[in-house]
C-alpha positions as CSV (number, residue, x, y, z in Angstrom):
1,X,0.0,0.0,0.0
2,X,1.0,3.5,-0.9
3,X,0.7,4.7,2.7
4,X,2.5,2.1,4.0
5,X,5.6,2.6,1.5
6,X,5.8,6.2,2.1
7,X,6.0,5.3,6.4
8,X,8.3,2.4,6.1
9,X,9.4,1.6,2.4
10,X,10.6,-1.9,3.3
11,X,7.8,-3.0,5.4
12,X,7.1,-5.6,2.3
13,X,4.2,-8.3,3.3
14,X,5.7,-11.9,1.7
15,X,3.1,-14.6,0.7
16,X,4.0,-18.2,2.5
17,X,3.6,-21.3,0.5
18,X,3.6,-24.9,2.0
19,X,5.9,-27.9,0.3
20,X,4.9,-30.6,2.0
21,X,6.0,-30.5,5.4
22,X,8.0,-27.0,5.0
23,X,6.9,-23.7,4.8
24,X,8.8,-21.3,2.3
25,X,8.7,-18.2,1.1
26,X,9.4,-18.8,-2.3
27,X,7.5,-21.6,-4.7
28,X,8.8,-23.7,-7.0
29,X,8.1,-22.6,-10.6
30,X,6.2,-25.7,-11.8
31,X,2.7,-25.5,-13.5
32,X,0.0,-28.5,-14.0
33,X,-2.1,-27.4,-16.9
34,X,-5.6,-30.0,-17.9
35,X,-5.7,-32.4,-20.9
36,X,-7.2,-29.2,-22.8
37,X,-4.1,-27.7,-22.9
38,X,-5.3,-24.4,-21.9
39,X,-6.7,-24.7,-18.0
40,X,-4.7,-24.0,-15.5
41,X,-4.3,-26.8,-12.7
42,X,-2.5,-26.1,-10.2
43,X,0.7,-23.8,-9.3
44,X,4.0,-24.5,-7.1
45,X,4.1,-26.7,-5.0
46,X,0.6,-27.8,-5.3
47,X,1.2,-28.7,-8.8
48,X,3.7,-30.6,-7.9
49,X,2.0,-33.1,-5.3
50,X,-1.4,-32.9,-7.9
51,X,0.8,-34.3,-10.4
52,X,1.9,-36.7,-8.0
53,X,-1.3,-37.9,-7.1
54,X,-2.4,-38.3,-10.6
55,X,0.9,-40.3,-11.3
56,X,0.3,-42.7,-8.6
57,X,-3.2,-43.5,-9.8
58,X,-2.0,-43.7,-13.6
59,X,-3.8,-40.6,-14.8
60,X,-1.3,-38.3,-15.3
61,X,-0.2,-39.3,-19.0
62,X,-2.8,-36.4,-20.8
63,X,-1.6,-33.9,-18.1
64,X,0.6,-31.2,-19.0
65,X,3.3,-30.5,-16.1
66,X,6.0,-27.8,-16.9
67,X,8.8,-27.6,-14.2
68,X,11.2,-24.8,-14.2
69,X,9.9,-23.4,-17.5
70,X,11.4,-20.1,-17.2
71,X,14.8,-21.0,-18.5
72,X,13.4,-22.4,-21.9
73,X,13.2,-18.7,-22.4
74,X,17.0,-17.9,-21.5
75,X,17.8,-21.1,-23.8
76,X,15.9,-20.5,-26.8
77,X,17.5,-17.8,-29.4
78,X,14.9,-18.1,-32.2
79,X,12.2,-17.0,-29.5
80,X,8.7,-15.9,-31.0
81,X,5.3,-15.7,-30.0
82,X,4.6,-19.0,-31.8
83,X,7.4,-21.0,-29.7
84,X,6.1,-24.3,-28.5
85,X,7.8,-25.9,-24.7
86,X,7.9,-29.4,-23.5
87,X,6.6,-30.5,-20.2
88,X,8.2,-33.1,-18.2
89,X,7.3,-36.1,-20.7
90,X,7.3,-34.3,-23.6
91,X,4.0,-33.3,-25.0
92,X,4.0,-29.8,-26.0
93,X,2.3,-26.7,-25.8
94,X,2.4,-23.2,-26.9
95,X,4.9,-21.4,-24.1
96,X,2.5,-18.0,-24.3
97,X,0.1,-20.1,-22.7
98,X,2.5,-21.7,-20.2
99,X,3.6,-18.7,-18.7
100,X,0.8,-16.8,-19.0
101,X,-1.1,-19.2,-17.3
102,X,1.4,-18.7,-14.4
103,X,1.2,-15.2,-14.0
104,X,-2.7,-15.6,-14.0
105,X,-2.3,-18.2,-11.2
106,X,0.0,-15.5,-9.3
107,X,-2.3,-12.0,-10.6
108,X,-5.5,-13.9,-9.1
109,X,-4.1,-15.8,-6.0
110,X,-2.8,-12.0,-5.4
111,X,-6.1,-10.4,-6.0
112,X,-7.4,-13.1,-3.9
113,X,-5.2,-12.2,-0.6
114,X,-5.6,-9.3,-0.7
115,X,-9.3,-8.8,-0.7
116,X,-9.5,-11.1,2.3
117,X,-7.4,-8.8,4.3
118,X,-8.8,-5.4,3.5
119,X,-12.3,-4.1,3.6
120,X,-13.5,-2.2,0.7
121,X,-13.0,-2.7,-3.2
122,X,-10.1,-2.5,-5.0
123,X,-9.9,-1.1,-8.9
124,X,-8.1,-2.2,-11.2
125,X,-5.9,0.9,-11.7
126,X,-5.1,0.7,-8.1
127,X,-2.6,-2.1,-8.8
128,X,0.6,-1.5,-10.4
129,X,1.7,-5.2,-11.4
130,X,6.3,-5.8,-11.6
131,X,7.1,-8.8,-13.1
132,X,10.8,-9.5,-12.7
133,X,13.1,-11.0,-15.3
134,X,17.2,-11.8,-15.3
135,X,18.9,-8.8,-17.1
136,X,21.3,-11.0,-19.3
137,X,17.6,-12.3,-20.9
138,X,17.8,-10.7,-24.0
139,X,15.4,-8.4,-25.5
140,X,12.4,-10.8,-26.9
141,X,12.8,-12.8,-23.3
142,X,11.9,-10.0,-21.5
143,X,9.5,-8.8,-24.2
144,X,8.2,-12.2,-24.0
145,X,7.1,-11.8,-20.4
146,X,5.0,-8.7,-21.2
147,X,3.3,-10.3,-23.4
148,X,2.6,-13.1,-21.6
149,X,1.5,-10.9,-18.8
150,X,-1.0,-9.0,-21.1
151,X,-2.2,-12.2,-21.9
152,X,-3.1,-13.0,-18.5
153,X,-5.4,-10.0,-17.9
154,X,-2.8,-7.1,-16.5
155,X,-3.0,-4.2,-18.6
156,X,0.2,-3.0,-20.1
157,X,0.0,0.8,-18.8
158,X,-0.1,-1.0,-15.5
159,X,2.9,-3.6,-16.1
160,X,6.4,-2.6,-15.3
161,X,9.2,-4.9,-16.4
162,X,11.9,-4.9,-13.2
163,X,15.5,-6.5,-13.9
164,X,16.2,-8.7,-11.0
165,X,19.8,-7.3,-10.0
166,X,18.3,-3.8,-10.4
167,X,15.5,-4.7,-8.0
168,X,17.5,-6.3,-5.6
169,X,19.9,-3.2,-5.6
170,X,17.5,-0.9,-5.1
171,X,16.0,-3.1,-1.6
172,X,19.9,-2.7,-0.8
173,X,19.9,0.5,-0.9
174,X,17.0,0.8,1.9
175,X,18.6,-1.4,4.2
176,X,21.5,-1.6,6.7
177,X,24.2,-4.4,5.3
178,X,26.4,-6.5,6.9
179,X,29.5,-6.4,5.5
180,X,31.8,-10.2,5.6
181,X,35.2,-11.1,5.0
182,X,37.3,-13.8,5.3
183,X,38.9,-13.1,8.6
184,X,35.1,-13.3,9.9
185,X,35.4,-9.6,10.9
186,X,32.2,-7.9,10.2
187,X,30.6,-4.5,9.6
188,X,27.6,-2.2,9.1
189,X,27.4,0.0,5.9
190,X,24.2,2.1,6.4
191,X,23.6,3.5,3.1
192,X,25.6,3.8,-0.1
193,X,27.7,7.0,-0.4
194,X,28.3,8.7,-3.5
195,X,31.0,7.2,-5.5
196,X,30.3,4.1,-3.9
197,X,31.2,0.8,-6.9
198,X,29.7,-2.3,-5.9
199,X,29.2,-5.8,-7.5
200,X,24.9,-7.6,-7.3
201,X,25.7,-11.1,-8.2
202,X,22.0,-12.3,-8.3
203,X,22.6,-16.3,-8.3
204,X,18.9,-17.9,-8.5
205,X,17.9,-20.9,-9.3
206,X,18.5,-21.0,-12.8
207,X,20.5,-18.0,-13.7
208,X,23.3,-16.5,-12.2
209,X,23.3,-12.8,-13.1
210,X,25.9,-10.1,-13.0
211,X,25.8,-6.6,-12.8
212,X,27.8,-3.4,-11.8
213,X,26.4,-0.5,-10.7
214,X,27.9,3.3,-9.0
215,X,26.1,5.6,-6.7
216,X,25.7,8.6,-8.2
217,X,25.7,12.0,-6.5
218,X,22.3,12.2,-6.7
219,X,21.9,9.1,-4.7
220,X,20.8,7.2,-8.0
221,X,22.7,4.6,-9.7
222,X,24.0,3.9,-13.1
223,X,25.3,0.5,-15.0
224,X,29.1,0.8,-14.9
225,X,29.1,-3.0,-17.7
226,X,26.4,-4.5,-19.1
227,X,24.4,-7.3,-17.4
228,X,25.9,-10.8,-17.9
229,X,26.5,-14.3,-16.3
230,X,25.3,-17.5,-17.6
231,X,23.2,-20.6,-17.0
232,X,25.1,-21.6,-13.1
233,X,22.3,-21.3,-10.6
234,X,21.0,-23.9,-8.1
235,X,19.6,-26.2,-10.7
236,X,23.6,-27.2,-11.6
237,X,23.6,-28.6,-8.0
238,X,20.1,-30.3,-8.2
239,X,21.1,-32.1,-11.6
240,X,24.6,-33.4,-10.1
241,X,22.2,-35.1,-7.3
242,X,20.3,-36.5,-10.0
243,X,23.3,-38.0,-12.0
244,X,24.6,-39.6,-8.4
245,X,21.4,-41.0,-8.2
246,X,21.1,-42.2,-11.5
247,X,24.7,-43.6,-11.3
248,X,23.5,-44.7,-7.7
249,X,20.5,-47.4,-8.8
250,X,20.6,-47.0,-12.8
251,X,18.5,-45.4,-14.8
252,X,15.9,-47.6,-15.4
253,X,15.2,-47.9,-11.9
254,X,15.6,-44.3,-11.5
255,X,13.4,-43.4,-14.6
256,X,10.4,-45.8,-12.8
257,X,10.7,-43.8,-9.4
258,X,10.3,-40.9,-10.6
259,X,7.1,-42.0,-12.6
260,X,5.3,-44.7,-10.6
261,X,6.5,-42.8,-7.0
262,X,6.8,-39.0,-8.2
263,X,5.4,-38.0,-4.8
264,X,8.1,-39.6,-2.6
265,X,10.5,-38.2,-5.8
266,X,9.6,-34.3,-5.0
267,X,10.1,-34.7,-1.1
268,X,13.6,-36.4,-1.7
269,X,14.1,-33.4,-3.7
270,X,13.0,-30.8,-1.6
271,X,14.6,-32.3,1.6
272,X,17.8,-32.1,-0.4
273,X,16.8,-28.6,-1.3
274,X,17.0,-28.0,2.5
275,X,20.4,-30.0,2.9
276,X,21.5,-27.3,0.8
277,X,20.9,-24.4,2.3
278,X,23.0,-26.0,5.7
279,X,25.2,-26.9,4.3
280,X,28.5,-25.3,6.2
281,X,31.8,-24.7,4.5
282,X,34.2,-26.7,5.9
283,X,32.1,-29.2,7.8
284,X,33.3,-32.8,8.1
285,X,30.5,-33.8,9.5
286,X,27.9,-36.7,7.5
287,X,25.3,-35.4,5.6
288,X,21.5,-37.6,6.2
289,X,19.0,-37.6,3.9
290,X,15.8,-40.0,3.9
291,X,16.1,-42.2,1.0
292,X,12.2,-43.1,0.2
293,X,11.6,-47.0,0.8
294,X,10.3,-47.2,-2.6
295,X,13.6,-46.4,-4.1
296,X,14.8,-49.1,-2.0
297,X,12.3,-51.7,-3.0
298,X,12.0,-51.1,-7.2
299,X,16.0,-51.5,-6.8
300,X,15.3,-54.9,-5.8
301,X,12.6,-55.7,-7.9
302,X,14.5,-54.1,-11.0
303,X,17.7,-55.7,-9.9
304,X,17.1,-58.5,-7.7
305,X,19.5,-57.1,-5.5
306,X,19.5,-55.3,-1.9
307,X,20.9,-51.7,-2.2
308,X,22.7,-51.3,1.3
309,X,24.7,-54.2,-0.1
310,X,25.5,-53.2,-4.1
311,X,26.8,-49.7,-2.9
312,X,29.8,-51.3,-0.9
313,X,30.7,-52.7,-4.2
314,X,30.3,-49.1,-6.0
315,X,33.0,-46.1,-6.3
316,X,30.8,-44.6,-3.6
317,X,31.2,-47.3,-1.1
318,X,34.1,-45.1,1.0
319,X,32.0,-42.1,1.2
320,X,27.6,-43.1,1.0
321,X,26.2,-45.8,3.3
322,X,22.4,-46.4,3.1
323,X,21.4,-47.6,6.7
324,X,17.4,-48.7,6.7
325,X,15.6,-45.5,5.0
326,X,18.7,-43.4,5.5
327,X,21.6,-42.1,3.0
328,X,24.6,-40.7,4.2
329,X,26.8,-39.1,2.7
330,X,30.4,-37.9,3.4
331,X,30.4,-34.2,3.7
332,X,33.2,-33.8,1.6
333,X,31.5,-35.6,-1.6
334,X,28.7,-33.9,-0.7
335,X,29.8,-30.7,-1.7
336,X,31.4,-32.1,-5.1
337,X,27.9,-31.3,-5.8
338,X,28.3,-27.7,-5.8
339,X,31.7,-27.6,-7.4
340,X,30.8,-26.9,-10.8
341,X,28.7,-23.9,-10.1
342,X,30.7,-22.4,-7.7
343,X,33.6,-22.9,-10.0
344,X,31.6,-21.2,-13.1
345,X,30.8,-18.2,-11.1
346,X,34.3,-17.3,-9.4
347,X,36.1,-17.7,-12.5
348,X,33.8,-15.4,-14.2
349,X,33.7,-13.1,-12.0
350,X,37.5,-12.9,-11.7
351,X,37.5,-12.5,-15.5
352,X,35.0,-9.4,-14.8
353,X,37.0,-7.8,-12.6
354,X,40.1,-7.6,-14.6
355,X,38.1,-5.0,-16.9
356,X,39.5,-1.2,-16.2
357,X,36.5,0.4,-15.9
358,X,35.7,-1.7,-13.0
359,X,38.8,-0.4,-10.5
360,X,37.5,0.2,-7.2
361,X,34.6,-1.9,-6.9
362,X,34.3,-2.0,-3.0
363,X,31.8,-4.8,-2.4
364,X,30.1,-8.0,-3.9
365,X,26.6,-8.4,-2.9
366,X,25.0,-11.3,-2.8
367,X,21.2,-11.9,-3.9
368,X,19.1,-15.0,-4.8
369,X,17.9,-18.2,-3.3
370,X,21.6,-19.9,-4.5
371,X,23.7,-16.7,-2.5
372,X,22.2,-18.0,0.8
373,X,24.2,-21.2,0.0
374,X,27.3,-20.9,2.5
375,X,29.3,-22.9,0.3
376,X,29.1,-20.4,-2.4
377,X,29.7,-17.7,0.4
378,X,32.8,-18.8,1.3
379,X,34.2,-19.0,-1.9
380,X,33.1,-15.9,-3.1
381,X,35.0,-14.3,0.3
382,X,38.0,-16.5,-0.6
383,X,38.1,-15.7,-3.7
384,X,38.3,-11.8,-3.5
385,X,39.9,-11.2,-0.2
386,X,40.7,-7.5,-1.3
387,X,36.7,-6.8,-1.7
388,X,34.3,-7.4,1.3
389,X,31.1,-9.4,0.5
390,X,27.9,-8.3,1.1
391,X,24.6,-11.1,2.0
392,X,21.2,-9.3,3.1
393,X,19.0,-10.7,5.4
394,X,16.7,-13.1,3.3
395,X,19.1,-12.3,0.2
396,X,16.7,-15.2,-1.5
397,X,13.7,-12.2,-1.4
398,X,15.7,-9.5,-2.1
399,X,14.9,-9.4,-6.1
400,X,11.1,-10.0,-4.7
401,X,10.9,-7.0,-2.3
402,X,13.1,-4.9,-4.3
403,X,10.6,-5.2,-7.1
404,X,7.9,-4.0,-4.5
405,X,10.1,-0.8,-3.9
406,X,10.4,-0.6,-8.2
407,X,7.0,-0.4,-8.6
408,X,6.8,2.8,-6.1
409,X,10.3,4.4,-7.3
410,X,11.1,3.1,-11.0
411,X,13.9,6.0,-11.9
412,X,16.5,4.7,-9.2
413,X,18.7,3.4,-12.2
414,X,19.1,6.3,-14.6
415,X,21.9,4.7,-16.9
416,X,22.2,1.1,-18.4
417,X,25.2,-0.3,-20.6
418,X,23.7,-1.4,-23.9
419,X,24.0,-5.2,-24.7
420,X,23.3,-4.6,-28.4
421,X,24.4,-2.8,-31.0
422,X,21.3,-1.4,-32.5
423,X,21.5,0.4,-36.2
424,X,19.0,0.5,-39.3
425,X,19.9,-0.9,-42.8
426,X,21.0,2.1,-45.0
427,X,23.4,2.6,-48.4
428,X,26.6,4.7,-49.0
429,X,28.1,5.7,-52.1
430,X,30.0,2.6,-53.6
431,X,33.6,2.1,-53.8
432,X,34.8,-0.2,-55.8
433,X,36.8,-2.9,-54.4
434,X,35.9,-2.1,-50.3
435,X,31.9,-2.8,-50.6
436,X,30.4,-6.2,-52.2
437,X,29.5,-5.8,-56.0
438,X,26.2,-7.8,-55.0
439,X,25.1,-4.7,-52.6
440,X,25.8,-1.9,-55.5
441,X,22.8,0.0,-57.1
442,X,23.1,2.5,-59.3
443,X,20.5,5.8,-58.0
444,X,19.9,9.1,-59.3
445,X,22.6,9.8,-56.7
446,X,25.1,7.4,-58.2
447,X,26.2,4.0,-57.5
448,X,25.7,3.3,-53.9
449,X,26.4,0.6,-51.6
450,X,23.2,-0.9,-50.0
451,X,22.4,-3.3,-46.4
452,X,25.3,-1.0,-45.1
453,X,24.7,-1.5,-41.0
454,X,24.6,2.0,-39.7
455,X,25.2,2.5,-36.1
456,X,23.1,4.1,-34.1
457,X,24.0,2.3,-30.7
458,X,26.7,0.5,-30.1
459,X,27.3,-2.2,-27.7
460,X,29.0,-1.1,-24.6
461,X,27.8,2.1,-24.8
462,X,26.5,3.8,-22.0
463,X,22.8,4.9,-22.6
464,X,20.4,7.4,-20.1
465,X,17.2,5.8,-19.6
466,X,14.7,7.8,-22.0
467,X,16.7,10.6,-23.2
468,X,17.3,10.3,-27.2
469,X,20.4,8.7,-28.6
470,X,22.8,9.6,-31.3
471,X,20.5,11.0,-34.1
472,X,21.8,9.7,-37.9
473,X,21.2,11.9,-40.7
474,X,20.5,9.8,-44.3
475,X,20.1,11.0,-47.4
476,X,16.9,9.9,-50.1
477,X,18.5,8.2,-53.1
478,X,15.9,9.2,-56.1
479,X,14.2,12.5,-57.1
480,X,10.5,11.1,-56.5
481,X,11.1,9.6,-53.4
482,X,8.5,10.8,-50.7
483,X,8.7,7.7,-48.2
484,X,11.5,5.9,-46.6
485,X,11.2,2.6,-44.7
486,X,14.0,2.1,-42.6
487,X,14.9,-1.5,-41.3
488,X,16.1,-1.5,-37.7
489,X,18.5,-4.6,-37.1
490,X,20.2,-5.4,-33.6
491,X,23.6,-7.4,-33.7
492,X,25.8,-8.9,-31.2
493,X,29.2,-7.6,-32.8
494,X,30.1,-3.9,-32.2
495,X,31.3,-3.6,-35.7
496,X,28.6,-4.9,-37.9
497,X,29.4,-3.7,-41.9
498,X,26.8,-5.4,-43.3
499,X,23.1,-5.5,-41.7
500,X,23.5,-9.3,-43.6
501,X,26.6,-10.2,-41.4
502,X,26.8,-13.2,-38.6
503,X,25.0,-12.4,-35.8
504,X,22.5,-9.7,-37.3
505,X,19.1,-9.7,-36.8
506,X,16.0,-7.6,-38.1
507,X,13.6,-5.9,-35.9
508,X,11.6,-4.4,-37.8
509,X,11.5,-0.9,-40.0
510,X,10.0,2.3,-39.4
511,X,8.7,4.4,-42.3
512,X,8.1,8.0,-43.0
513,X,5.9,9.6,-45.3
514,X,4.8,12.5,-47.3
515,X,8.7,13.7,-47.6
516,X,8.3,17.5,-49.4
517,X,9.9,16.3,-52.7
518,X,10.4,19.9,-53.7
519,X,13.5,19.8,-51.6
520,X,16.3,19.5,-53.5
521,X,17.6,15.7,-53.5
522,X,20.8,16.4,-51.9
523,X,18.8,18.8,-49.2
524,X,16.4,15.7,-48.3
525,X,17.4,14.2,-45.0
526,X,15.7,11.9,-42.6
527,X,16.9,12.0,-39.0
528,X,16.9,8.9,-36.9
529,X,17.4,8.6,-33.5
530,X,16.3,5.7,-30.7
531,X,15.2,6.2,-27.4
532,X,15.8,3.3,-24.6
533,X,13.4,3.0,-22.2
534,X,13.1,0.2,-19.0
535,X,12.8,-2.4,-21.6
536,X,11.6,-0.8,-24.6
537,X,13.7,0.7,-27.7
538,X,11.7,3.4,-29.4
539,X,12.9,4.7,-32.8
540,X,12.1,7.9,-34.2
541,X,12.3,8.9,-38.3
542,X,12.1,12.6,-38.9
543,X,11.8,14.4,-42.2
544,X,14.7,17.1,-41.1
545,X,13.0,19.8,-43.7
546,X,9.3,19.2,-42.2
547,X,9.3,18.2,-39.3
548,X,7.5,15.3,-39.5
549,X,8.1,12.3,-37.5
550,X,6.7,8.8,-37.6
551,X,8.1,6.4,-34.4
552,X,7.6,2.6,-34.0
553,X,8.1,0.5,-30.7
554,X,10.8,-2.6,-31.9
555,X,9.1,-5.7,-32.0
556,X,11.8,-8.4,-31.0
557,X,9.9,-11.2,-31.1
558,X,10.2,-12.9,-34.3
């Protein structure tokens, strides 16, 4: 509520969902959607134990079941609004539908709450809806979510799009922080001064995300380099369980668990989900897990033979035991686990570092359900002794309440490092030799060069949020000429030559019309400029002589 935000801006009320026998926070992003293939089920953890249920009675096979969905998006670079995801057995559906589904789940379980609570009706208009997405998404992920979003029933003028590290940066900037390092000495840092450098590494459960930001002296912040990470998040961990697992009974036992005893499947996973979290740094100690009986038992119908006693034959048999419906598991091996994440994101970030416009970064603050993983901690504070570490209390909510604190205060980041390098398809004159003979066309102007990529933005560079960049001036090519299209392409290089090169992609165009043709040819220029919003890129076209101006929102969806 407004009132409370303006008394206490991180007084943030947090939804509490129950997993079986814990409660959390957090849900687990998994949607049950009906043989129809368009209603909504179940969400979270509910969906989970449904889809359970339905397994264990044999009725689950026309069921749709997504599970951790979001990072199809991340994953997919031809993304569209036709793009079709897999559940868990691999029937598909449209993804629009997956996600929106979820956000209408979340929207109306909202709504829902929150009418219980307080007396009196609440409008539409009286809800501004943040949806959060990774910042090293690409453009069509994140326009992705907004349209999935619309398509769940929250208007757009009432949607913001939030970057997760930007969210949880701005919660940080609220709250007092503890700052670690490795001696174990620790301190408060109250707010962030001007000047101040600091590191978010957001590490979910899928992506890890990593972004640079400076206090300015107006107490805002700008992007000192461009969002990035990759694919390391808590998942990594969870799927080297699963391949000890696999390795542990086979796969065909394994693969007939999970579907004839998916219940007893999700709470050996989310007890290990708890192991993680506790799990210390340098503790010897053994870590106990309850191993479901029915593991046990389709081992030895599968196999013939008793599990306690195979594993003493196995590479494990120094360091797992299985003791009646107990696995332990030498703490050591326990973290091998881990190792490939953690490794992922310290050597990255130590690659990060090394770039010279990031001297004097004073602090590395850790956000996301993985950063509350002491293992990962400690070898961030290892790793970077010279920079103290930074964890907020319930860094797994930080992107969530920062989000809440977006939606009240959106112009806290007022500067962003382009990812892209954004240009429009235009021609210059030819020269022989330098441009490709395929691309020449002779014009009223002469012989000109044509799919000539012409920079507008360039990748790296740093952009203010909503203030125009960089306008290009381009000449018409033929006396009658009163309209221009302009194709707007994006590429992943910073020196694109040809809009046709590796790595470039079309956007779109935007086209201006009724150009005064009684301007002199060489007098006729169009002006085009591009304006970066939250997560928007607007380009203008302007007739320079008229005035006229026709603008177009990029569409990056294919």
């Amino acid at each position: 509520m407004r009132h409370e935000y303006q008394e206490n801006p991180t007084k943030i009320h947090v939804r509490q969902w129950i997993g079986g026998e814990h409660f959390s926070p957090k849900a687990p992003t998994t949607v049950l959607i009906r043989p129809d293939g368009k209603t909504l089920e179940a969400f979270g953890y509910e969906a989970q134990d449904r889809y359970a249920e339905l397994a264990d009675k044999g009725e689950h096979k026309l069921w749709y079941c997504f599970a951790r969905f979001k990072m199809r998006i991340f994953e997919n670079k031809e993304l569209s609004r036709q793009t079709v995801i897999e559940d868990i057995t691999g029937k598909p559906l449209p993804a629009i539908t997956v996600f929106s589904r979820a956000i209408q789940f979340m929207k109306e379980d909202f709504q829902n709450q929150f009418k219980s609570k307080i007396d009196g009706r609440i409008q539409e208009n009286d809800i501004r809806w943040v949806l959060t997405v990774p910042a090293i998404w690409n453009d069509a992920a994140k326009q992705f979510m907004r349209q999935a979003a619309v398509t769940a029933g929250i208007r757009d003028e009432y949607l913001r799009i939030a970057l997760e590290p930007e969210a949880a940066s701005l919660l940080c900037s609220y709250i007092p922080l503890k700052k670690f390092t490795k001696s174990g000495s620790q301190s408060t840092l109250r707010t962030f001064q001007k000047g101040y450098k600091y590191m978010i590494l957001d590490a979910g459960g899928g992506t890890v995300d990593v972004t640079v930001h400076e206090v300015l002296d107006t107490g805002k912040m700008k992007e000192l380099h461009k969002a990035s990470g990759g694919a390391w998040g808590g998942i990594i961990v969870d799927s080297a369980f699963r391949k000890f697992l696999v390795k542990l009974v086979g796969n065909t036992v394994f693969q007939k668990f999970s579907r004839v005893k998916t219940e007893d499947m999700l709470d050996l996973f989310r007890t290990f989900e708890v192991k993680k979290r506790e799990m210390q740094p340098k503790k010897d100690s053994t870590i106990t897990l309850r191993i479901p009986m029915s593991l046990i038992n389709i081992f030895q119908d599968e196999t013939g033979k008793v599990l306690q006693e195979t594993i003493t034959q196995t590479e494990f048999a120094e360091r797992v035991k299985i003791i009646s419906d107990k696995i332990k598991l030498d703490g050591t091996f326990f973290r091998e686990f881990f190792s490939k994440a953690i490794q992922n994101i310290t050597s990255f970030i130590r690659g990060l570092l090394q770039n010279k416009n990031l001297e004097g970064v004073k602090s590395i603050i850790m956000v996301g359900g993985f950063s509350e993983c002491q293992l990962l901690q400690d070898s961030i504070m290892s790793s970077f002794p010279e920079i103290s570490t930074i964890i907020p209390q319930d860094a797994s909510l930080a992107v969530l309440k920062g989000a809440v604190l977006y939606g009240h205060n959106q112009d806290m980041i007022v500067e962003r490092v382009c990812r892209y390098t954004y240009g429009i398809a235009g021609a210059k004159p030819f020269i022989k030799g330098v441009h490709k003979d395929e691309y020449m066309e002779e014009c009223d102007v002469g012989q000109l060069c044509n799919n000539i990529f012409i920079k507008i933005v360039e990748g790296g560079q740093h952009v203010k949020l909503h203030e125009r960049q960089t306008e290009r001036f381009l000449n018409l090519n033929t006396d009658d000429q009163d309209t221009y299209v302009f194709p707007v392409y994006v590429s992943c290089s910073t020196t694109p030559i040809y809009v046709t090169d590796v790595g470039c992609r079309n956007l779109g165009s935007v086209t201006i019309t009724g150009i005064d043709t009684s301007v002199p040819l060489k007098d006729r220029k169009v002006a085009v400029s591009m304006i970066f919003g939250g997560t928007e890129v607007e380009v203008e076209a302007k007739d320079v002589h008229t005035g006229r101006k026709s603008t177009v929102i990029l569409d990056f969806l294919q």
